[in-house]
C-alpha positions in Angstrom: 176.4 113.6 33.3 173.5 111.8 31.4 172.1 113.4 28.3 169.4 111.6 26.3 167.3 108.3 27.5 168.4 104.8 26.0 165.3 103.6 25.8 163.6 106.3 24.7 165.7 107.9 22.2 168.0 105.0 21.5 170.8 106.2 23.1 172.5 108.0 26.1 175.4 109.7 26.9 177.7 109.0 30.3 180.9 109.9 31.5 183.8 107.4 30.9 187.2 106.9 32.3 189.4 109.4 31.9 192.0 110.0 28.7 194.8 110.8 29.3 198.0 111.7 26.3 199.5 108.6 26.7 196.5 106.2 26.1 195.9 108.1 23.1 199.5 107.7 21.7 199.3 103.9 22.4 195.8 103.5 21.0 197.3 105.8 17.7 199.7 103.0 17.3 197.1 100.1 17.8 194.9 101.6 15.0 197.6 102.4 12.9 197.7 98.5 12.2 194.2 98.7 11.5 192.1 96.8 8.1 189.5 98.7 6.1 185.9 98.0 7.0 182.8 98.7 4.8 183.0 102.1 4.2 180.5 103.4 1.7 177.0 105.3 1.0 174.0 105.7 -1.0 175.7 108.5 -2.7 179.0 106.8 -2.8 178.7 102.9 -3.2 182.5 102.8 -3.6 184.1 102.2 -0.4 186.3 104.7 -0.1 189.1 102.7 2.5 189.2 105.5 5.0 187.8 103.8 7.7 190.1 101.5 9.3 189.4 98.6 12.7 191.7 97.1 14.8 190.5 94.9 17.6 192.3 95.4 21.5 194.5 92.3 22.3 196.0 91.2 25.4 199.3 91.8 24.3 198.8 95.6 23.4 200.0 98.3 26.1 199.7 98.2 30.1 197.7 101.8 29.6 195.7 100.5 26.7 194.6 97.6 28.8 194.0 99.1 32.4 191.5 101.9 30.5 189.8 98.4 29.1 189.5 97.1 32.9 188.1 100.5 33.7 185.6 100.8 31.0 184.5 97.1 31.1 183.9 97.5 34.9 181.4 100.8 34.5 179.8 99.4 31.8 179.1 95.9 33.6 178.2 98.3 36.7 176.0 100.1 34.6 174.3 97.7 32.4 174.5 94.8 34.4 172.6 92.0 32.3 174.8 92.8 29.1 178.6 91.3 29.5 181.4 94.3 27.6 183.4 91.8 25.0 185.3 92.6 22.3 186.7 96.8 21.8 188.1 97.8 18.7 190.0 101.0 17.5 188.5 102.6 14.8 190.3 104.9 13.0 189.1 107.9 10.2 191.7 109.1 7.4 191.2 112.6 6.0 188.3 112.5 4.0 186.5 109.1 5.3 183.0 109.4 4.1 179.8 108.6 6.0 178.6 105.2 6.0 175.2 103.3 5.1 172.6 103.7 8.2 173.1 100.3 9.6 172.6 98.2 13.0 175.3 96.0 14.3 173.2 93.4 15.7 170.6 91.1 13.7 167.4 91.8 13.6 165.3 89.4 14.7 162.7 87.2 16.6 165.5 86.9 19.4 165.9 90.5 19.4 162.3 91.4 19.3 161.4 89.3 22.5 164.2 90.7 24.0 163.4 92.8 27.3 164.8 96.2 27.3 167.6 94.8 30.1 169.2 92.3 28.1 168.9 94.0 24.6 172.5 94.8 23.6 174.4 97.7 23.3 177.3 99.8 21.6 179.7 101.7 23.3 181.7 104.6 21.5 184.4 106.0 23.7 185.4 109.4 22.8 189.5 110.0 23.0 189.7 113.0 20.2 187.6 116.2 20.2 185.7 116.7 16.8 184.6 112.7 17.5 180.7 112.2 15.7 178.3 109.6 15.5 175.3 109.7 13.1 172.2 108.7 14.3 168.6 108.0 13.8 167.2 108.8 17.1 164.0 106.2 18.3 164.6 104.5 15.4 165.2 101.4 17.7 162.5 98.7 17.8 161.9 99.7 13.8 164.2 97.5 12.3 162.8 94.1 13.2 158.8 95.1 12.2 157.5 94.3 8.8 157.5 96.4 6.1 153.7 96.7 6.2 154.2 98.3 9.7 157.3 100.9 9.1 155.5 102.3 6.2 153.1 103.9 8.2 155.8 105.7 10.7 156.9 108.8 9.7 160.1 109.0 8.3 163.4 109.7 10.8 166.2 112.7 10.1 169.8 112.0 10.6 171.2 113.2 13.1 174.9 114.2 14.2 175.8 113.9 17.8 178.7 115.5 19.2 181.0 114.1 21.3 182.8 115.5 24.0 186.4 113.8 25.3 186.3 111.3 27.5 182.4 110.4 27.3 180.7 106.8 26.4 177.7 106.8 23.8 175.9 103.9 24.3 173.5 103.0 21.7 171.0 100.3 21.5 171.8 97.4 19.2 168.8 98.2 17.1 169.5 102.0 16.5 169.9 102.7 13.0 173.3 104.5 13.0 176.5 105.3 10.4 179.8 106.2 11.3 180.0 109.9 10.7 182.6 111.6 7.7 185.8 113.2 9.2 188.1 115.9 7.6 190.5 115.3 9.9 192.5 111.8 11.1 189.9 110.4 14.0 190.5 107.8 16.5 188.2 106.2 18.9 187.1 103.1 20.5 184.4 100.9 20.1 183.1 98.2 23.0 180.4 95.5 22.2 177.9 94.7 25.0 176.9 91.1 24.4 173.5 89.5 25.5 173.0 85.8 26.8 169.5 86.6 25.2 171.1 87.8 21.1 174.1 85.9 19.8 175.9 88.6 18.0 177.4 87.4 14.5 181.2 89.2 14.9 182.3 91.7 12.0 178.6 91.5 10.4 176.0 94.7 9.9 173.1 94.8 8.5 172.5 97.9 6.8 169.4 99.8 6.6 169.2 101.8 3.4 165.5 100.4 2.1 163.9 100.9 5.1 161.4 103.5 4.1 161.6 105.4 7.8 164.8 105.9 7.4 165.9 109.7 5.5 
């Protein structure tokens, strides 16, 4: 199943590895030792600490590890230019607020010369139904022009995208995106897709909130 066109819209939508109860339980436990991340709005510019991160380590669980191998392997198969580094657990609290549309990649000259194969990528791995992402779809490729450019595109909705269980969204490194609000606790997994071509500056965003395309 493909939904969507990464290079058209941003983003795209594949089948992962499978989920099964007991990666889930182990992965609950892995996030459950999580730290806060930036979690705040341009409504709500007090981060509210209900979004938590935790990254994978090599001493965490055989099933935790083997669904790694898995996912790493499709993803290398499937975007073979781009090397899958570091996943993290991500984990929502009751309540978590949306964050600031941001990319998690810098953007710049080394990003703009960038061919569409080697520009990197996001991965969200779905593990809970009720799991969201917030996008700005073809907002990729906007982030690195001058202002005197974006002013003259037409501004860009947010958008909530669903997520089914057990599916991968892969998102450009340049799609303007927040991590969605959750009533309800909300785990999932997030897998970086390095370029040789973009040196990624770990545990940074850049956050998007005066770009005038952006609504």
């Amino acid at each position: 199943m493909k939904r969507s066109n990464l290079h058209l819209d941003g983003y795209e939508i594949i089948e992962g590895p499978k989920i099964t109860e007991q990666l889930l339980n182990d992965i609950k436990k892995v996030g459950d030792k999580g730290a806060v991340i930036f979690n705040h709005n341009k409504k709500n510019k007090k981060n509210d600490k209900k979004r938590i991160q935790q990254f994978i380590k090599k001493t965490d669980s055989k099933t935790i590890l083997q669904y790694q191998k898995k996912l790493h392997k499709q993803l290398k198969k499937e975007y073979p230019n781009l090397e899958p580094t570091d996943t993290v657990v991500l984990k929502s609290l009751p309540g978590c607020q949306r964050q600031l549309p941001h990319c998690d990649y810098e953007q710049d000259l080394q990003f703009a010369t960038a061919p569409d194969s080697d520009v990197p990528l996001g991965c969200l791995s779905v593990l809970e139904k009720d799991t969201t992402l917030d996008v700005w779809i073809k907002s990729h490729r906007l982030a690195y022009l001058p202002n005197d450019l974006t002013d003259k595109v037409k501004p860009i909705k947010r958008q909530k995208i669903k997520l089914e269980v057990g599916t991968l969204l892969v998102f450009r490194g340049d799609l303007v995106h927040a991590g969605s609000s959750y009533e309800n606790t909300n785990y999932r997994l997030h897998t970086y897709l390095d370029s040789d071509l973009v040196p990624r500056n770990k545990n940074r965003t850049w956050h998007m909130t005066n770009a005038s395309f952006i609504l």
